[in-house]
C-alpha positions in Angstrom: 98.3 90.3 57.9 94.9 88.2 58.4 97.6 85.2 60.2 95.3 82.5 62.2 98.0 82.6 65.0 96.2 80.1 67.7 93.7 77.6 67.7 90.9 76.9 70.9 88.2 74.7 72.0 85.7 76.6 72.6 83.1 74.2 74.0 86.1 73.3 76.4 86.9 76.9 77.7 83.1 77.9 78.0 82.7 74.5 79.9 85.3 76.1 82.7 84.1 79.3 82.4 87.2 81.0 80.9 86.6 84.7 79.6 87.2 85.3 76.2 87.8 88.9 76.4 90.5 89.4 74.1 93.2 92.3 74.7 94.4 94.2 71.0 98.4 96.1 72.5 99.1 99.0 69.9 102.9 98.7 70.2 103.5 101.7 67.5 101.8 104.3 69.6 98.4 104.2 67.9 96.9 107.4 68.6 93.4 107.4 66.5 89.9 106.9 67.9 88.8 103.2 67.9 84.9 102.9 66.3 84.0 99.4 67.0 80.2 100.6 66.3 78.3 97.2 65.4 81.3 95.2 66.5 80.9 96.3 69.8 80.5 93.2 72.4 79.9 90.8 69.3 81.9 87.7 68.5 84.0 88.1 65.2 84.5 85.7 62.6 88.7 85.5 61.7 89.8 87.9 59.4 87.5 90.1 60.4 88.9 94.0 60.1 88.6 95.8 63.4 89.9 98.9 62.6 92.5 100.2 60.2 95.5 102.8 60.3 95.3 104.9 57.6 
């Protein structure tokens, strides 16, 4: 868990434009309720914990 898994430019993808929006897929049937609270629309750092299933 906390796997870099890619690496991007950036300064190259903001240069075309490219959207960063970032899709999470639950592929265990994650049921619970999501509270981003201050993460909400805010660039994360890696590593960062989003959310956790207890």
């Amino acid at each position: 868990m906390g796997a870099q898994i890619a690496t991007i430019n950036r300064a190259t993808l903001d240069a075309e434009d490219f959207d960063l929006t970032t899709m999470v897929v639950f592929t265990e049937g994650y049921t619970g309720e999501i509270p981003l609270g201050s993460k909400l629309n805010q660039q994360l750092a890696l590593g960062t914990l989003v959310l956790k299933q207890a």
